[in-house]
N, C-alpha and C positions, 0 to 999 in steps of 0.2 A: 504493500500500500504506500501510495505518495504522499506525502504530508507536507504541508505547507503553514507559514504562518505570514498572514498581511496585517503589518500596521499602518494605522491609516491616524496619522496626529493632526486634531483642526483645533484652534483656540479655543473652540469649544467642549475639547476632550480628545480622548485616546479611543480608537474603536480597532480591536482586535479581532481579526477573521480566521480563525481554523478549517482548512480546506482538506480534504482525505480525497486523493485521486480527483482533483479540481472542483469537490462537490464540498459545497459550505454546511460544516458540522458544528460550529461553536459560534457564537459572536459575544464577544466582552466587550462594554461599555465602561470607561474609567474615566468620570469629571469630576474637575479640577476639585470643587465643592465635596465629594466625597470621603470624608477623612476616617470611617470605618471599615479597614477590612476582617477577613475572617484571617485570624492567627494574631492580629496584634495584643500584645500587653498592657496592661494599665494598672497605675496604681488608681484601685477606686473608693468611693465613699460608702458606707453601707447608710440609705437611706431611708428604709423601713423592712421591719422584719414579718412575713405573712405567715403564721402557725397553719391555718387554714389551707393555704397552700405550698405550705413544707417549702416557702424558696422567700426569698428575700428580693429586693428592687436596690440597686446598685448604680451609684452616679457614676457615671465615665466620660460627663461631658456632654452628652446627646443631649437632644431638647426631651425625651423622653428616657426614662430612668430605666437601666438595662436590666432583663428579667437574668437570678440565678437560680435554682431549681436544687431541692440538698443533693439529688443524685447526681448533679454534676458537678458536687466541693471537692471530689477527691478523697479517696481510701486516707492519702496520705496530708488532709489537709492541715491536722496539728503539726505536723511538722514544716512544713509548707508559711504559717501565719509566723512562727518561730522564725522562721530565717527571715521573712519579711521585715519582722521589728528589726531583725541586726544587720540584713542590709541596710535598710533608713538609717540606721542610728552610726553606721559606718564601719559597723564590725565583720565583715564579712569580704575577702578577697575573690569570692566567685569559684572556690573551690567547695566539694562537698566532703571532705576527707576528714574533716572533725565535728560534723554535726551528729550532734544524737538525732534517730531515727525513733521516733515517738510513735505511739500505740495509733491504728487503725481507727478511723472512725467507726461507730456502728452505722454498717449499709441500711438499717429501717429505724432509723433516728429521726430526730425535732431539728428542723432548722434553727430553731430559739436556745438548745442546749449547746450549740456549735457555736455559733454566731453572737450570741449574746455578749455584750459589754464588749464588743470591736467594732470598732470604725473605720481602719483603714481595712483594704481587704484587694489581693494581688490577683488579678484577674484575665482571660485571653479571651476575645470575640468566637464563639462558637458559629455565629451566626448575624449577618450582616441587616441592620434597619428594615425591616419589610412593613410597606403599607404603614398602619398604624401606630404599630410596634417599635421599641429599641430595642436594642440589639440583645443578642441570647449568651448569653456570659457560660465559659466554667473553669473550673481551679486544679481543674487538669493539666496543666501547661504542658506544653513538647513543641519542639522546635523540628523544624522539618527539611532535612537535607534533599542531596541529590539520590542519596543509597542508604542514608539512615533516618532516623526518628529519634528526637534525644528527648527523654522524661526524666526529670529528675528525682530526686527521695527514693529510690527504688532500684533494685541491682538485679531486675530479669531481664533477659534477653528474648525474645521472641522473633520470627521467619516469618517473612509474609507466606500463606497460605497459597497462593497462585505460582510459588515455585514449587514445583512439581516433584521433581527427584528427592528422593530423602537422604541421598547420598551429598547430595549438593546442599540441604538445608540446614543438616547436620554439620557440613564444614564451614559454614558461613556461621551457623552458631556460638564451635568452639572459636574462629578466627576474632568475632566482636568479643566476646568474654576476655578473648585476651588484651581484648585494645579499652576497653572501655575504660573510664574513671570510677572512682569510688563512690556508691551511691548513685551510679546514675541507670539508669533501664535505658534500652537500644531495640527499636523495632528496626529490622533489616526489610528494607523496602524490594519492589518484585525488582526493579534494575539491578539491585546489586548481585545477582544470577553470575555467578562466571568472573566475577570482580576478585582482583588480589588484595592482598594484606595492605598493600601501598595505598593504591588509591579507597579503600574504605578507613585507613587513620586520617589520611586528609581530609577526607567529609567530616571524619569525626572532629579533627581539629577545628576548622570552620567552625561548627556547631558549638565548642567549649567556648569558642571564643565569641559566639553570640550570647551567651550565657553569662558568661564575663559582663561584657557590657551590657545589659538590663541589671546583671549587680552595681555595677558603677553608678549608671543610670537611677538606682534608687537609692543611692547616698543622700540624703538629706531629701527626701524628694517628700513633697506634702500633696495628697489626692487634691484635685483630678491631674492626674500627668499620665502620658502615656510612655511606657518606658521600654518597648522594644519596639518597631513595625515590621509586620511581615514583607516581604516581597511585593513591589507591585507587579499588577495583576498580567503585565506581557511576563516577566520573569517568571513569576509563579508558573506560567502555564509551560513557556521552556524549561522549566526545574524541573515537572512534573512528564510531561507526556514526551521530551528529546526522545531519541532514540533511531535507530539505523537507517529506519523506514524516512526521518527528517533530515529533508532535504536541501527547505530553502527557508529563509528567514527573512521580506523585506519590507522596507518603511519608508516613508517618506519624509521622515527624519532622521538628517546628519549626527545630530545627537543622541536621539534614543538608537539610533546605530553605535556608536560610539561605547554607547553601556552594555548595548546588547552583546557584542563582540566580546567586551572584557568580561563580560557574566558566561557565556558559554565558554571563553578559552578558560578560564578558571573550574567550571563542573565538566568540562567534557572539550579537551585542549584536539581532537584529533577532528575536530566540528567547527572548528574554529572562523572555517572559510563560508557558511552556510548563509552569516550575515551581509546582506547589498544593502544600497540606498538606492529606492524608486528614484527615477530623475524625469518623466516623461511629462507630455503635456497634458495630458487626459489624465483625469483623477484617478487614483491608485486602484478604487472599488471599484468605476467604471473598465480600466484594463483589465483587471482578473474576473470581470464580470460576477464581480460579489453584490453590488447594486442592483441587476439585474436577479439573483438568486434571494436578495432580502424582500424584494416586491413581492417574488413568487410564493413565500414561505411565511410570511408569518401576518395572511390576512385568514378570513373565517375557513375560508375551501384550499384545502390544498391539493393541485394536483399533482399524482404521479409521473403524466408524462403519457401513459397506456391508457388513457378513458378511467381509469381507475382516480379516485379523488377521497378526501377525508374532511368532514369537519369538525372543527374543535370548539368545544364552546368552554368558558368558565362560570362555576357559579360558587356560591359560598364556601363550599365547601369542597369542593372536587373541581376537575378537568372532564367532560366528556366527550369523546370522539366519536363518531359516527362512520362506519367505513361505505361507499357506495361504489358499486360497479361502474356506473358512468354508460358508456355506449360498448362497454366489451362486450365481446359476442360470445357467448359458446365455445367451448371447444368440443367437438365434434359430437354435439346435441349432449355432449355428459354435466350436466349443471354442477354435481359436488364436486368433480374433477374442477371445473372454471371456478367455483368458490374459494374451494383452496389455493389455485394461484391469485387468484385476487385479494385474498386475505394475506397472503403472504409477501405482494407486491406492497401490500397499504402497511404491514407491520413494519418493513423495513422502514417505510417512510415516517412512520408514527416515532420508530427509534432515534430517527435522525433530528426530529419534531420537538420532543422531549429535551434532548441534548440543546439543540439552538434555541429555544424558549427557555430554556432552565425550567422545565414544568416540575413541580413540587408536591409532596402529600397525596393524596388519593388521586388515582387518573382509573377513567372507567373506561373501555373500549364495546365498542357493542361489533363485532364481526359478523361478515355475513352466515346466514347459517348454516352449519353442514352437520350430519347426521353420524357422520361413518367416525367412530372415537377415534382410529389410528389416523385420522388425517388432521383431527383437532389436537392429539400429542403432535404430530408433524409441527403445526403451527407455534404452539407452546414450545418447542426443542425451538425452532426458527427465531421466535422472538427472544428467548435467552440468548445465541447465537448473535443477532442484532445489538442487543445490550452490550455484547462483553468490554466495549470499547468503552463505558459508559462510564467514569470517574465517580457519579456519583452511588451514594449507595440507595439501592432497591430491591424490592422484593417482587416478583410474579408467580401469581396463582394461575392453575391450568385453568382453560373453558370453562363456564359452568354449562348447565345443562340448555341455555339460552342463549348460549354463543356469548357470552361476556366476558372478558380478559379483567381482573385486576391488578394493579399496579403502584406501587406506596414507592417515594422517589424521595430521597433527599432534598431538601433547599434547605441552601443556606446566603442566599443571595436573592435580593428581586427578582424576578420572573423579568424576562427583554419581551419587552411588549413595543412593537413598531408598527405604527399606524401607517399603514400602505395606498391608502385611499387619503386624496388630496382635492381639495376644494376650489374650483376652477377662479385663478386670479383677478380673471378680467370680470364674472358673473358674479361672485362671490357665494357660487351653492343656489343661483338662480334656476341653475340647468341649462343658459343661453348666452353665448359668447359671441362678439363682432366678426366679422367677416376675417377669416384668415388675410383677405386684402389688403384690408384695411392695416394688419399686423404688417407686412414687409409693405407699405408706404411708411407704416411710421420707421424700418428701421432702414428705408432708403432715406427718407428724411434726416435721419440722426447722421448717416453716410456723409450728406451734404454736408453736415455742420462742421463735424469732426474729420476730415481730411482737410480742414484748411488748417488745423492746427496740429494735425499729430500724420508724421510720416508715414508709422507704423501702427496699422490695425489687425486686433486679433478680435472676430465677433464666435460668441459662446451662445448655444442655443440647443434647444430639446433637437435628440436625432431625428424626430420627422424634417423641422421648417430645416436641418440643414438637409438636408436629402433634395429637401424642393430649392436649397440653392445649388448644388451641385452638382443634379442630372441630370440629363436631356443636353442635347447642342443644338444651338448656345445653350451654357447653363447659363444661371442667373449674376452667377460669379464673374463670370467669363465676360458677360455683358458689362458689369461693373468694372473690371481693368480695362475693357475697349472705350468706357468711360471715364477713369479718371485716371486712368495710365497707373494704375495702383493695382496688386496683386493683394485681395484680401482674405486673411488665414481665417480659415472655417472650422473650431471646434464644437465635439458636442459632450453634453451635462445631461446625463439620463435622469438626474435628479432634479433639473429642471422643468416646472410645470410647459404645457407646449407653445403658451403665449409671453414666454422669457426669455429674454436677451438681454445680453452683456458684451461691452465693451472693453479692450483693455488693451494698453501701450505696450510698445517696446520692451518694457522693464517687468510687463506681467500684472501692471496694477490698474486695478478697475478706474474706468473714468464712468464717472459720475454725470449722468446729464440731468440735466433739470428740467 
C-alpha cells in the first residue's frame, strides 16, 4: 500500500490529508486557537468533587472545567500526587530511582477518599473538547515514543498484542527489561517488531528525557500551567503510522518542512528523504485532488463509484448509515449473490467513512438483507479486514438477525464535519443567479482596468468559467492577447464558488478591485 501524507498550511490553520494508494483516508484539522491536544500534561486545579459520580471537574484552563472519572486516577495515583508535591517544591531531579512506591488504590473506591483535601492534581488530556464538553482528563500518564510507551511508578513490561511471533515478543521483552529505568513500565509498540537493542535505548532515551522536562517544568509551577505538550498533530501522525509502505511527505510549507525533516531523520534516519516542499501554482489539495475527494465524502450520500451509495445520518446518540444498491443490477438474476457484493462494496467504504469523519461511540449500519449466514460471516470477517488499518479503538458485532452491523469507535477528538454544499454568491440561497454573461463582461471589464497598470496578470476562477476561457478556436484567451498584446495566465480554485474570480500580480498577491 502507498501512503502518503499532504500538508496543506493556510493562516487559517494546518489541514493534514492521509492518502493510502491516492485515496483520502484521514483529514486532520489543527487551528491556531486550539490549544488542547490529546497526551498533553497539566498541572491542574481540583474544582469540585462529585461522590455521585465517582469523578471530580478539574481546571486546566478551558472555559469549561475538565471531567476526571476515579477509574481513570491510576492504580498508582498515591504515588503519582507524592512526586507531584516534590517536583513543585523542587525536590525531584526527574529520576524514579529513590521514590517509595506506595500502596495501590482501591479499583471500587470514593472519589472523595482519594481526592479529598488536594488541590493541585497532575493530569494528561485523554480526550480533546467535544461539543459541549471539556476535555476528559486521566492520571495515567505515559509518554508515547516511536517503538515505546513510557508509564511511570510501575516496573512491567508488556508487547503489543499485534506482534505475532512469540519468539519475537519474548525477545523484545527481555531486551526492554534490560534497558528500562527504575520504576518505570515500557509498552513495546507493534513497530518495534525486528528493532535492535540500539535503536529501542534511543527511543527510550528520548522519552526519559521528556520526563525530565515536565519534572523541570513543575518546579515551582502553581495550577493552571501546562507542563509537557504532546506532539503536534502532523508529527503525531508521522510518529504513529511511518512505516515502509510511507513514501512521501509534502507541504506547502518551507518550515513545517524544515521540522518535518528533522523529526523523521531523528525516529527513523533511513526516511529521511521522504520530506519535499509543494512549490506549484495550483493549490496543494486541488493537485493531489484531495479537494475534489473532500466534496465527495463527507456530505449526506456517499457514493461508491458502482451505483452502490450510503447514507449517514447523526443523531443524539448514534451515527446511522443506511447502505442502498443504487442502479446495480443483478448478477446473473442471483439477488443474495448481488447483496453481498454490495454490502461488501458499501462496508469498505463505511471503513474509510468512519476513519475520515472521526465517527465516535455507537454507529449503526443497516445492510442490505441477505439470508444465507455464511455470507453475513463473509461480510463480518470483510469489515474487520477493513478496520485493521483503523488507529482507533472498536469493537464489531456480527449481523443481527435484520441485517444490522454494530459498531462502538473511539473518539477522542471532534468528529471533521465539512459542509460540502455552498450557497450561491451572487443569489444568496435564492436559487437564481445572473446570466453567466453578464459574469465574463464584468471580468472583461476589470481586464480593461487593470492592464493599464499591472504588466503581469494571473486570473483564478472555478474550472468551469476557465474551461469556457480556454477552449474552442479562438479561445476566449487567445482573443484577449490579439487584444491587448498580453498573454493572460489562467488558473483554477475548485474551491471556488462558479461566479468567483480573482486577480493577482506578478508577485502572487491579490489585487483588490473595488
Amino acid at each position: 500500500m502507498n501512503k502518503e501524507l499532504i500538508i496543506n498550511s493556510t493562516p487559517a490553520g494546518v489541514e493534514v490529508a492521509l492518502l493510502e494508494d491516492r485515496k483520502l483516508v484521514e483529514l486532520h484539522q489543527e487551528k491556531p486557537g486550539n490549544q488542547f491536544h490529546v497526551g498533553d500534561i497539566y498541572l491542574g486545579r481540583i474544582r469540585k468533587i462529585m461522590p455521585g459520580l465517582n469523578a471530580a471537574f478539574i481546571d486546566v484552563g478551558h472555559e469549561k472545567d475538565a471531567f476526571l472519572h476515579y477509574t481513570d486516577l491510576s492504580p498508582e495515583f498515591r504515588t503519582l500526587a507524592k512526586y507531584t508535591g516534590q517536583a513543585v517544591a523542587g525536590h525531584s531531579d526527574g529520576t524514579l530511582n529513590d521514590i517509595e512506591i506506595l500502596p495501590e488504590i482501591n479499583k471500587s473506591g470514593n472519589v472523595r477518599e482519594v481526592l479529598q483535601g488536594k488541590n493541585n492534581i497532575l493530569v494528561q488530556i485523554l480526550k480533546e473538547p467535544i461539543s459541549t464538553k471539556g476535555p476528559r482528563l486521566t492520571c495515567e500518564i505515559t509518554l508515547a515514543g516511536r517503538y515505546l510507551v513510557l508509564s511511570p511508578f510501575t516496573n512491567s513490561v508488556g508487547v503489543s498484542r499485534k506482534i505475532d511471533s512469540a519468539d519475537e515478543r519474548k525477545r523484545l521483552k527481555v531486551l526492554v527489561e534490560s534497558l528500562k529505568p527504575k520504576n518505570f513500565g515500557v509498552i513495546v509498540r507493534t513497530v518495534a517488531e525486528g528493532k535492535d537493542s540500539k535503536t529501542l535505548h534511543e527511543d527510550l532515551l528520548m522519552l526519559e528525557a521528556r520526563w525530565k522536562e515536565m519534572s523541570n517544568n513543575l518546579r515551582g509551577a502553581n495550577p493552571v500551567k501546562k507542563v509537557l505538550s504532546e506532539l503536534d498533530k502532523t508529527s503525531g501522525i508521522l510518529r504513529d503510522i511511518l512505516s515502509p509502505e510511507f513514501n512521501r511527505v509534502i507541504t506547502n510549507n518551507p518550515a513545517i518542512a524544515r521540522e518535518l525533516e528533522n523529526f523523521v531523520e531523528r525516529i527513523s534516519p533511513d526516511k529521511k528523504n521522504i520530506v519535499s516542499t509543494y512549490t506549484g501554482k495550483t493549490p496543494i489539495f486541488d493537485n493531489f485532488n484531495i479537494t475534489k475527494q473532500i466534496k465527495a465524502s463527507f456530505g449526506r450520500q456517499v457514493n461508491t463509484g458502482n451505483g452502490v451509495y450510503v447514507i449517514i445520518e447523526k443523531t443524539e446518540a448514534c451515527h446511522v448509515i443506511d447502505v442502498n444498491s443504487g442502479h446495480r443490477v443483478s448478477v446473473e438474476g442471483n439477488q443474495e449473490t448481488n447483496a453481498l457484493q454490495v454490502n461488501i462494496e458499501a462496508a469498505e467504504e463505511i471503513s474509510r467513512q468512519m476513519r475520515l469523519r472521526d465517527l465516535g461511540g455507537i454507529i449503526v449500519i443497516d445492510f442490505i438483507d441477505m439470508k444465507n449466514p455464511d455470507n453475513k460471516k463473509i461480510l463480518y470477517d470483510k469489515m474487520k479486514g477493513f478496520m485493521d488499518n483503523d488507529k482507533a479503538t472498536h469493537t464489531i458485532l456480527p449481523l443481527s438477525k435484520f441485517n444490522i452491523m454494530q459498531i462502538t469507535r473511539e473518539r477522542v477528538r471532534p468528529e471533521v464535519n465539512i459542509v460540502t454544499t455552498e450557497e450561491c454568491p451572487t443569489c444568496g440561497g435564492t436559487g437564481t443567479i445572473g446570466s453567466s454573461l453578464l459574469l465574463i463582461d464584468e471580468i472583461q471589464n476589470d481586464l480593461d482596468h487593470l492592464l493599464n497598470t499591472h504588466r503581469t496578470l494571473k486570473l483564478y476562477v472555478h474550472p468551469i468559467i476557465a474551461a469556457y476561457f480556454t477552449k474552442g478556436f479562438p479561445s476566449m484567451r487567445m482573443k484577449w492577447f490579439m487584444k491587448y498584446k498580453r498573454y493572460i495566465r489562467i488558473h483554477t480554485n475548485e474551491n471556488f464558488p462558479i461566479t468567483e474570480y480573482k486577480f493577482f500580480d506578478e508577485n502572487d498577491e491579490e489585487i483588490k478591485i473595488d
